[in-house]
C-alpha positions, 0 to 999 in steps of 0.5 A: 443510241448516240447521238453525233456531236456535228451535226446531233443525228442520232445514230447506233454505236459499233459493238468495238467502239462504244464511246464514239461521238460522230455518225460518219467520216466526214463529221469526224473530220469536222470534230477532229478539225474542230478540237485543233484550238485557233492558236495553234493553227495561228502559229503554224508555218502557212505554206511558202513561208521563206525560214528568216535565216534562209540564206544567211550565215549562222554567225550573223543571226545566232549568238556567239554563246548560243553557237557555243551550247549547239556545238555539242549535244546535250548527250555529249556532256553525260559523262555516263553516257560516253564510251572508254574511247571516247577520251582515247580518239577525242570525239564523243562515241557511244557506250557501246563502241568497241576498240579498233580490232575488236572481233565480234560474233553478231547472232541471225536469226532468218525471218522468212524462207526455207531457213526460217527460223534458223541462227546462224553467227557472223564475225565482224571486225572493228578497224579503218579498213580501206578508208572506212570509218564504220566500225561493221566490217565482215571478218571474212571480208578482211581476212580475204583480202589479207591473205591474197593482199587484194581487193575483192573485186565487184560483184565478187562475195568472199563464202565459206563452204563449211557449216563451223563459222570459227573456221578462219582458214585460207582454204575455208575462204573463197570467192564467188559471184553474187549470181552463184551466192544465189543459187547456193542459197536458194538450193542450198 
């Protein structure tokens, strides 16, 4: 027999927890209340506290050499850290970033469905494409719109009806609607 440490019942401990100190929920709520020390409650923000820099520019309340050291992260200034390119396109990038054109092959694996399981491979490329930045563009995707020199419309996904994801050509690549991407995929 334990014996609580609220309010000094005596109760039995569970089989998978041996150790525990408190009869029931609510004196565990009590201890757990009671082991936050009063400093630290002191020195939380009370709810409706106003920020004292709300409102107020970061040059009038920050330091000039404060303003200089948060320009950056701390990240930043790891040279092992950063990328080749980095120099390249002065801005920081991650190690791992690739150079514009890079094609890359990115490995799926189907969590759920009838193709649990299954792997299949996905070629994305690396460039500005459309004015975007984000380096994750499908190769279909742009070799599609290269080839036929026009956008993919809405709603409209570029698929490829043979089973050999290196098959690039023009007649490999066609489009279809969201709607019969489903069915295909659903019945295969």
């Amino acid at each position: 027999m334990n014996k609580c440490v609220v309010c000094g019942a005596q109760f039995k401990p569970l089989k998978h927890y041996p150790e525990r100190k408190t009869c029931s929920e609510e004196c565990l709520r009590i201890h757990m209340k009671n082991l936050v020390p009063e400093a630290f409650l002191e020195n939380c923000f009370k709810e409706g506290n106003v920020p004292f820099n709300k409102g107020v520019p970061q040059k009038e309340w920050l330091s000039k050499e404060a303003r200089e050291r948060c320009s950056k992260t701390y990240i930043q200034y790891q040279e092992n850290t950063a990328s080749p390119l980095s120099k390249i396109e002065g801005r920081y990038l991650p190690h791992n970033t690739y150079s514009k054109g890079t094609i890359t092959k990115r490995k799926h694996i189907h969590k759920k469905g009838k193709f649990k399981g299954k792997v299949d491979y996905e070629y994305y490329i690396n460039i500005d494409w459309k004015g975007n930045r984000k380096p994750n563009n499908l190769y279909r995707r742009y070799l599609w719109e290269y080839y036929h020199q026009q956008d993919i419309p809405k709603g409209m996904v570029v698929y490829c009806p043979s089973t050999n994801p290196d098959d690039w050509t023009k007649e490999n690549l066609q489009l279809i609607t969201r709607g019969d991407l489903a069915r295909l995929n659903r019945w295969g």
